[in-house]
MIBA-41285 format. One record per residue: x, y, z of N, C-alpha, C, CB in turn. Coordinates in nm, 2 decimals. Glycine has a CB too. Example, Ala and Ser with C-alpha at 12.3 -4.5 7.8 and 13.67 -1.06 7.14 Angstrom:
BEGIN
ATOM     nxx     nyy     nzz    caxx    cayy    cazz     cxx     cyy     czz    cbxx    cbyy    cbzz
ATOM    1.32   -0.57    0.78    1.23   -0.45    0.78    1.32   -0.33    0.78    1.13   -0.45    0.90
ATOM    1.28   -0.22    0.71    1.37   -0.11    0.71    1.29    0.00    0.79    1.41   -0.06    0.57
This chain:
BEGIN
ATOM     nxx     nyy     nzz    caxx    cayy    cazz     cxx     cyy     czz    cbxx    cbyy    cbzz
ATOM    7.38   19.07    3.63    7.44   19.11    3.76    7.45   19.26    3.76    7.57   19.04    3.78
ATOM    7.41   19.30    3.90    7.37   19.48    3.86    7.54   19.52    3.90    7.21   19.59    4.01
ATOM    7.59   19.60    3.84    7.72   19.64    3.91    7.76   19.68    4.06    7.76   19.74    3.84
ATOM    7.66   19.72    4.12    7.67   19.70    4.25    7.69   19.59    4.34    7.59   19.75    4.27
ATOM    7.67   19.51    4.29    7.71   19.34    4.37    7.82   19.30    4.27    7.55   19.20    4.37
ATOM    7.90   19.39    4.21    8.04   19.33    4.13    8.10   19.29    4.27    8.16   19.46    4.02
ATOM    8.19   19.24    4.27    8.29   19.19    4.38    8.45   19.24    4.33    8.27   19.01    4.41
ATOM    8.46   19.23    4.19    8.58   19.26    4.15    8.61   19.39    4.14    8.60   19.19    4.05
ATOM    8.71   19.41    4.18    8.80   19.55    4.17    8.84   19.63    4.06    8.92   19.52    4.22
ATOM    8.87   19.54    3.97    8.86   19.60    3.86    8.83   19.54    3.76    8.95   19.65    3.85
ATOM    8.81   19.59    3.60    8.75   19.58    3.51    8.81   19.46    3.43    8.74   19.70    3.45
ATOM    8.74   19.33    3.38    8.80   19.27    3.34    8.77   19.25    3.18    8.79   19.18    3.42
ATOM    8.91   19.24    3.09    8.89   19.24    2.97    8.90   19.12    2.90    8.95   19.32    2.93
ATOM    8.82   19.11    2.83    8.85   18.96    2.72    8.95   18.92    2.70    8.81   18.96    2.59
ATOM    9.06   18.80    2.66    9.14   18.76    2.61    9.16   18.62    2.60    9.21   18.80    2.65
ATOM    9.20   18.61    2.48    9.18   18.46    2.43    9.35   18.42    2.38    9.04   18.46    2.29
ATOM    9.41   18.33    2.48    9.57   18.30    2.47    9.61   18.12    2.56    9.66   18.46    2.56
ATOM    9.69   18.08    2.55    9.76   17.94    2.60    9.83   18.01    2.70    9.87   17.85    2.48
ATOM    9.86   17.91    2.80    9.93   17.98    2.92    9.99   17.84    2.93    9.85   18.06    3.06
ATOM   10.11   17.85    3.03   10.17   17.71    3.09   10.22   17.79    3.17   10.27   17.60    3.02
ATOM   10.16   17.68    3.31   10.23   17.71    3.44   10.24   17.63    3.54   10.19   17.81    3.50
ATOM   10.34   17.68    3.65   10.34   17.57    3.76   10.25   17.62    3.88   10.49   17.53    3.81
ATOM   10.20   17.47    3.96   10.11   17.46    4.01   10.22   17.44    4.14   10.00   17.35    3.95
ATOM   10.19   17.52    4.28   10.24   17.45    4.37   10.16   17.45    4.47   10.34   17.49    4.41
ATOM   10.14   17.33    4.56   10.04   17.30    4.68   10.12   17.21    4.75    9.89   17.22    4.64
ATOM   10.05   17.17    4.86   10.04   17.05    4.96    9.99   16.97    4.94   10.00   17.07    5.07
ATOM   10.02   16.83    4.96    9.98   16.70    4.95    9.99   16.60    5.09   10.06   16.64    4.84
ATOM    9.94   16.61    5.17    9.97   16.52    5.27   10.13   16.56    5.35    9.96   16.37    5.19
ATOM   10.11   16.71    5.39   10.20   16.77    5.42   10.34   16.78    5.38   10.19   16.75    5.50
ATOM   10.34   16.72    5.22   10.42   16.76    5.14   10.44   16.85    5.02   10.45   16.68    5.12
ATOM   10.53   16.93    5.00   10.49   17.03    4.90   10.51   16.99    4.80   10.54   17.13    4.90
ATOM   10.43   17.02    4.70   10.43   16.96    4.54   10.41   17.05    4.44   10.33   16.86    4.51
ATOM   10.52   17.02    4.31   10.48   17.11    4.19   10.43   17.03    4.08   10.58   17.19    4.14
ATOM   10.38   17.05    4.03   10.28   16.98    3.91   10.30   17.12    3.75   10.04   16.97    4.00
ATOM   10.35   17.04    3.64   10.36   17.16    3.56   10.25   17.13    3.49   10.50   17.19    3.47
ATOM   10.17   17.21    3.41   10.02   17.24    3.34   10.01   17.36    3.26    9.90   17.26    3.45
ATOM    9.90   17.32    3.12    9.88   17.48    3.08    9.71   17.45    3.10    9.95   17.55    2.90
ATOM    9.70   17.54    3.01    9.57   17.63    3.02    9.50   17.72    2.92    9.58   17.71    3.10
ATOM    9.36   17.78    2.92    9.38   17.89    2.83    9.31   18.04    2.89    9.31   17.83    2.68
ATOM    9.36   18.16    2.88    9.33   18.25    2.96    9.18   18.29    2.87    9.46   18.35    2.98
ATOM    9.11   18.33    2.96    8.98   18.38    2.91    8.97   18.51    2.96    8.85   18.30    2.95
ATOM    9.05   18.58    3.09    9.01   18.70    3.03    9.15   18.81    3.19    8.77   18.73    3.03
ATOM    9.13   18.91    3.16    9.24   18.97    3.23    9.19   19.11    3.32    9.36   18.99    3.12
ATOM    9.26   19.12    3.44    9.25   19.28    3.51    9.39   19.28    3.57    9.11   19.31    3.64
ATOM    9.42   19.42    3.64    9.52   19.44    3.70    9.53   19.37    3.81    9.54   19.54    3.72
ATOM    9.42   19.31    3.84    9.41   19.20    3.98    9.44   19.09    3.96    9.28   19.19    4.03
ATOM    9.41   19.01    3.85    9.41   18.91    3.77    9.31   18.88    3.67    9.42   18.83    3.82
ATOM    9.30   18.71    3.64    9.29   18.65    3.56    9.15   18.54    3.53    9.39   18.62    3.57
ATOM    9.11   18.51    3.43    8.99   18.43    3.40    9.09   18.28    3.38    8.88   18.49    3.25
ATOM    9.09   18.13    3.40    9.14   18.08    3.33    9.06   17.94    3.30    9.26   18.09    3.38
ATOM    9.07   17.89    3.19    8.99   17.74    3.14    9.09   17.64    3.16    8.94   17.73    2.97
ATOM    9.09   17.51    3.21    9.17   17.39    3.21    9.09   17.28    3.19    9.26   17.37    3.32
ATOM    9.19   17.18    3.17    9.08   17.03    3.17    9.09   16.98    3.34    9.17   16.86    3.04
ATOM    9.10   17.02    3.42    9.08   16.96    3.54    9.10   17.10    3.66    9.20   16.81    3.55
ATOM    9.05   17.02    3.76    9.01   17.13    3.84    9.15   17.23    3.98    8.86   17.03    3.94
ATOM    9.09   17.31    3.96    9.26   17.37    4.08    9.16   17.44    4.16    9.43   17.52    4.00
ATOM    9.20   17.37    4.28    9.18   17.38    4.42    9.23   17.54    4.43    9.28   17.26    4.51
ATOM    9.07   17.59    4.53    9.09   17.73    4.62    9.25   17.74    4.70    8.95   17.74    4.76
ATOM    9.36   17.86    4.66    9.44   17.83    4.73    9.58   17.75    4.66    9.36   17.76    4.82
ATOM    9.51   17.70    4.60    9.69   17.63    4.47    9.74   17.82    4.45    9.62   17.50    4.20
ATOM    9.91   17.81    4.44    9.92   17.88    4.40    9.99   17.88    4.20    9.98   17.93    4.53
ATOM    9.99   17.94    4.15   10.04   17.93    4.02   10.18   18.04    3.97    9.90   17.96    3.93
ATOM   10.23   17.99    3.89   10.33   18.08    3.85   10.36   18.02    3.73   10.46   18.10    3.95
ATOM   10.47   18.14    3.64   10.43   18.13    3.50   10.54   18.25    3.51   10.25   18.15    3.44
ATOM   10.60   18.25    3.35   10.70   18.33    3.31   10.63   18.42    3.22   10.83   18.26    3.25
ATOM   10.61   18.58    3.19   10.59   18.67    3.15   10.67   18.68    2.95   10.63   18.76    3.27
ATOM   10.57   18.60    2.90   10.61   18.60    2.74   10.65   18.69    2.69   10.52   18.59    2.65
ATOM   10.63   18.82    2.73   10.66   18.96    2.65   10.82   19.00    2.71   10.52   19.10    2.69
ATOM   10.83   19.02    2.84   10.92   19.02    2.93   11.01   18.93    3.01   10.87   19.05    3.00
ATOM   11.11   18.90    2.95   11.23   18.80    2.97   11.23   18.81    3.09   11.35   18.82    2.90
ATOM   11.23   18.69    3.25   11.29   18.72    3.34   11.21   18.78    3.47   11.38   18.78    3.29
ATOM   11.06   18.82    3.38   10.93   18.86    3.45   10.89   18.72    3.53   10.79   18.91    3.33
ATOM   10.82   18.66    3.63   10.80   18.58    3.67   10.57   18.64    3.76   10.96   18.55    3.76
ATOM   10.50   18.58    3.72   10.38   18.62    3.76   10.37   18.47    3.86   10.25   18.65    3.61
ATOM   10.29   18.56    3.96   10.25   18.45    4.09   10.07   18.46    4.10   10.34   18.52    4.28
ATOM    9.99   18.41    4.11    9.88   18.41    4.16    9.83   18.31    4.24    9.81   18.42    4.08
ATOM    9.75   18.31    4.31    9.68   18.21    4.37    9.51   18.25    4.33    9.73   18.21    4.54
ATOM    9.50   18.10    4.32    9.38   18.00    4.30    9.21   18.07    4.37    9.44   17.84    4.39
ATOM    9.13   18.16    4.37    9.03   18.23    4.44    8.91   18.11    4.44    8.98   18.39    4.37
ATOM    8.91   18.09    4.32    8.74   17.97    4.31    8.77   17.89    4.18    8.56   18.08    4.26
ATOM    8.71   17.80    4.21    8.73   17.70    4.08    8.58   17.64    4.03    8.84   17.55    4.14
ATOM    8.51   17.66    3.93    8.40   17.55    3.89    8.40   17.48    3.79    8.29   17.61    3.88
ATOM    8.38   17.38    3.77    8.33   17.26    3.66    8.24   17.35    3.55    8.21   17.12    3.75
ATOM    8.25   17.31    3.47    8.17   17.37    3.31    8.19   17.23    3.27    8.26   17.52    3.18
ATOM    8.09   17.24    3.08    8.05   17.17    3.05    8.15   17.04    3.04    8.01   17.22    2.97
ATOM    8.26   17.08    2.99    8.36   16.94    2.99    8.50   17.05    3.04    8.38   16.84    2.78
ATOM    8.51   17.14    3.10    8.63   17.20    3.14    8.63   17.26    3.26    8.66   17.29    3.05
ATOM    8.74   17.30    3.32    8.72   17.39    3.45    8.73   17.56    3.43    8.84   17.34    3.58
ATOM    8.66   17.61    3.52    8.69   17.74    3.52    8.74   17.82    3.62    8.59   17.80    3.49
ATOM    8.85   17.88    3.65    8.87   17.91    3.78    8.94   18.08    3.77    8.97   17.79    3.85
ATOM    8.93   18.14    3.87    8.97   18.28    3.91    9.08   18.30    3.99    8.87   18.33    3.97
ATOM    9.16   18.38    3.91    9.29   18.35    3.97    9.33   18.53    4.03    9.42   18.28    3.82
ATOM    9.37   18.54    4.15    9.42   18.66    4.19    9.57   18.68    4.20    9.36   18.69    4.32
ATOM    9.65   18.82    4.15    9.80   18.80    4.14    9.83   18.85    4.27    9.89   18.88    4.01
ATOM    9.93   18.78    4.35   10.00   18.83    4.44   10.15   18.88    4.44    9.99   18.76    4.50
């Protein structure tokens, strides 16, 4: 991919770590949380690469408590999600 058709904002760096977070959406116009982890594949100041065993809908939003930082709380929502070989891959933007 030539860098001119990057789409992302900024530079994303490798990382290989476990995450657990909550999932919140709609369900038949009810709101729902679902707790889940994950494993992060890679990181920018924008966000995040992330691998799971099942798929998260464009639009779920996620949240998660900040390991390093007691009391930190991270929010993203859900940009794209695709199927890989036996896992999902999805792109997460922080808001």
């Amino acid at each position: 991919m030539e860098a001119s058709s990057e789409k992302r904002m900024h530079e994303r760096i490798k990382y290989s770590g476990s995450i657990c977070f909550t999932i919140l959406f709609m369900q038949s116009s009810e709101f729902k949380r679902m707790r889940s982890c994950g494993e992060i594949l890679d990181v920018s100041r924008s966000g995040l690469g992330l691998k799971t065993e099942f798929p998260l809908d464009a639009g779920y939003i996620l949240e998660w408590d900040d390991e390093h930082r007691k009391g930190k709380l991270h929010v993203a929502m859900v940009k794209w999600s695709q199927k890989t070989d036996d896992s999902y891959r999805a792109g997460l933007k922080f808001i």
